[in-house]
C-alpha positions as CSV (number, residue, x, y, z in Angstrom):
1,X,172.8,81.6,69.7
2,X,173.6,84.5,72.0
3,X,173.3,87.8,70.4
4,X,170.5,86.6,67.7
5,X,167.6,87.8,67.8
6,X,164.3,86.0,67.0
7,X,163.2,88.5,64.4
8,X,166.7,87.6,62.8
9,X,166.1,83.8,63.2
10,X,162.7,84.2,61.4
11,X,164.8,86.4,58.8
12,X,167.1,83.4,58.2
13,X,164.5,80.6,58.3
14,X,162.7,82.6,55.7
15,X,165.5,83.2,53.4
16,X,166.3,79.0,53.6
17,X,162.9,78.4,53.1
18,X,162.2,80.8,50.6
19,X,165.4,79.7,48.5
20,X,164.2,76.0,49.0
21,X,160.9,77.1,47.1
22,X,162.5,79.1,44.3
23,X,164.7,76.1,43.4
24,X,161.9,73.6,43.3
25,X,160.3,76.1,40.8
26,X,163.0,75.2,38.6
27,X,162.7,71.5,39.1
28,X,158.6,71.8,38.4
29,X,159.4,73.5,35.2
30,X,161.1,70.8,33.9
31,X,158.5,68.3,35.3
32,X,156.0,70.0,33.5
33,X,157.4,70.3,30.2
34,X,158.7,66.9,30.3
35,X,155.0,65.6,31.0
36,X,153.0,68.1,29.1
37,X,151.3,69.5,32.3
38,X,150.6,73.1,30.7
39,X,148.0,74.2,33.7
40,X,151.0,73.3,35.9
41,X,153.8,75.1,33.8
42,X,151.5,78.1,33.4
43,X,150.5,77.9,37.5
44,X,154.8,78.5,38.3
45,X,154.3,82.0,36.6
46,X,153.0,85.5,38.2
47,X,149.0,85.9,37.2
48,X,150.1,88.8,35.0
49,X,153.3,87.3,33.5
50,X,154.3,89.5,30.5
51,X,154.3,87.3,27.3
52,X,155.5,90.0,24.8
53,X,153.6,89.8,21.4
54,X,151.0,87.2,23.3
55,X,149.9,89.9,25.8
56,X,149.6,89.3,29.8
57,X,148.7,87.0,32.0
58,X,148.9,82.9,32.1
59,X,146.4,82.4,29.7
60,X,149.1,84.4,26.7
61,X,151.5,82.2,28.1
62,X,149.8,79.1,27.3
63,X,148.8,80.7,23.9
64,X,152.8,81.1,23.2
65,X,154.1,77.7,24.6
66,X,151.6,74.8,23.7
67,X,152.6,75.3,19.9
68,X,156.3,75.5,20.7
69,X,155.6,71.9,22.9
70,X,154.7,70.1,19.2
71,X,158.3,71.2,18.0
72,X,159.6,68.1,19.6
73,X,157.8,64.9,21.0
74,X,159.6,63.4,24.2
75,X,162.1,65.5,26.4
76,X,164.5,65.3,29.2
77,X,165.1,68.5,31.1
78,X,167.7,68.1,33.6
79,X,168.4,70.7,36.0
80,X,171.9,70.5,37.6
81,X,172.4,73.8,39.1
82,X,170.6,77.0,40.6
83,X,172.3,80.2,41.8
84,X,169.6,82.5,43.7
85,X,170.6,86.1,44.9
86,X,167.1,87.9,47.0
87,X,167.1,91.7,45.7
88,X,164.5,91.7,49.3
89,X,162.1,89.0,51.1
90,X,159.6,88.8,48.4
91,X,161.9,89.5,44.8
92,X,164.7,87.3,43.8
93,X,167.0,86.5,40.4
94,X,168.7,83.3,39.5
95,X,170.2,81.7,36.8
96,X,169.6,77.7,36.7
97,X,171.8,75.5,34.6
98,X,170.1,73.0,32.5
99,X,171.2,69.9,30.5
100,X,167.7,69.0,27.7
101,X,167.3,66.3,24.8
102,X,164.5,66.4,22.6
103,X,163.4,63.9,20.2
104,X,162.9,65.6,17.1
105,X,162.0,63.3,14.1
106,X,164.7,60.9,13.5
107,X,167.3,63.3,15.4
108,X,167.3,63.3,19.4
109,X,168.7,67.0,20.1
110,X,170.9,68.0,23.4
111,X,171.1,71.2,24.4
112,X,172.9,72.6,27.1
113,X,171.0,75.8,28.6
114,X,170.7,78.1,31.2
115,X,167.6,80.2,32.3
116,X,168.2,83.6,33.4
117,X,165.0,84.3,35.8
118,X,162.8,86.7,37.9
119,X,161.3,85.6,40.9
120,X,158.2,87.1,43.4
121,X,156.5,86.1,46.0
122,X,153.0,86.5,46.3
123,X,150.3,85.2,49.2
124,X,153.3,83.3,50.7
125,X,154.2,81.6,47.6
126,X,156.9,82.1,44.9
127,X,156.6,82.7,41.1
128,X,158.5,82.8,37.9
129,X,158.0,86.7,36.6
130,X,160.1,86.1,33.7
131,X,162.4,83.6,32.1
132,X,165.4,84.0,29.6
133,X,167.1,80.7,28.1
134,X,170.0,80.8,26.4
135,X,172.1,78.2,24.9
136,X,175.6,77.2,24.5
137,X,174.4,74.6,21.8
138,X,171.7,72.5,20.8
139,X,172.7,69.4,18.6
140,X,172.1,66.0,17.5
141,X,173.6,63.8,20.6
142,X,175.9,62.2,17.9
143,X,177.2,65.2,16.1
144,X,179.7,67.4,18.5
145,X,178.8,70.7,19.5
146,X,181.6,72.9,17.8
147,X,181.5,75.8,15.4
148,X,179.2,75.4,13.1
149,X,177.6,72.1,14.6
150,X,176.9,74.6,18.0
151,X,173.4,75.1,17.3
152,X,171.6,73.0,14.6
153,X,167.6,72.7,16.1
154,X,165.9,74.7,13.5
155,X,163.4,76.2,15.9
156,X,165.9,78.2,17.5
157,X,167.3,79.7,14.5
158,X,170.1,82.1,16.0
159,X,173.6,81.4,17.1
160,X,174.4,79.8,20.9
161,X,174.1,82.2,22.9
162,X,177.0,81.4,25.6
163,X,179.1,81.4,27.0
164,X,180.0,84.6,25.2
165,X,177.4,86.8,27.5
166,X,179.3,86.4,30.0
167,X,181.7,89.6,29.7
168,X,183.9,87.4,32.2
169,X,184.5,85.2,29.5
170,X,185.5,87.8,27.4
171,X,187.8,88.9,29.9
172,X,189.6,85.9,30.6
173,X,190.4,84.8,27.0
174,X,190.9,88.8,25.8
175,X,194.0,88.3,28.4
176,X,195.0,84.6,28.1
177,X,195.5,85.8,24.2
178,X,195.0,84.4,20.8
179,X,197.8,82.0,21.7
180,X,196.1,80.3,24.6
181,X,192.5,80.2,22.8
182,X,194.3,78.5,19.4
183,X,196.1,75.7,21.9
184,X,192.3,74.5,23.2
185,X,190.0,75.2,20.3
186,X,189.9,76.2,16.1
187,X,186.8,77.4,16.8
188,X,186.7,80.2,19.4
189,X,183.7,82.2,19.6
190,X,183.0,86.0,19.0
């Protein structure tokens, strides 16, 4: 490549590399749900991951997940998309789409989700700082996702959360009009 430096090379071979790791951070999350592997759920996150009401560091983290792990007994977390933008060569964001069932009792619940996350890089190696999941619903796999059936796992107890965040979303049906939103749904989101 004639005008490319080697520092630039190494730039770009970092930033692939680098984006390659962040991903499979997503992918080990799920892994480690799925299987129960706290140590190894706990090991994707900063040393002093912030835990709000549990305090800091990976031990409060495993203090405020292994009860929420005996909400539900098997799980399938599918991940199906990750965006990642590099705010410098060791801090990153991404959001990571996210298709989960649960089997809860008698009901197996879907949810469709996506994490909003922080990402550093520490001693050549990448970590979760924070996570954010929201939902756009979480339901019984035979019940339909719409109005009021949008969100009915009890542990979550709040309405979906999408895609109404997105102020594009807001955007596009504020200008489409009430005409357009009543020809695809009769229940359109606030």
């Amino acid at each position: 490549m004639v005008g490319i430096t080697n520092e630039e090379i190494a730039a770009r071979l970092d930033r692939v590399e680098s984006r390659a790791a962040i991903q499979d951070l997503a992918v080990r999350y799920a892994i480690a749900v799925d299987s129960r592997d706290i140590q190894g759920w706990t090991d994707l996150f900063v040393p002093d991951v912030n835990c709000g009401r549990f305090g800091v560091g990976r031990e409060a983290l495993r203090q405020s997940i292994e009860p929420a792990l005996c909400n539900f007994y098997r799980s399938i977390h599918m991940i199906s998309g990750h965006a990642v933008d590099f705010d410098g060569p060791d801090r990153a964001t991404g959001m990571v789409y996210c298709r989960a069932e649960h089997e809860v009792g008698e009901r197996w619940i879907v949810m469709a989700i996506i994490y909003s996350d922080e990402y550093a890089r520490s001693d050549g190696r990448w970590f979760f700082v924070r996570r954010k999941e929201r939902h756009w619903y979480a339901t019984d796999m035979l019940d339909r996702p719409i109005g009021e059936n949008s969100d009915q796992w009890e542990l979550h107890l709040k309405p979906a959360a999408l895609p109404s965040v997105f102020s594009s979303w807001k955007d596009f049906w504020e200008l489409a009009g009430n005409e357009a939103v009543a020809k695809v749904t009769s229940h359109p989101i606030d």
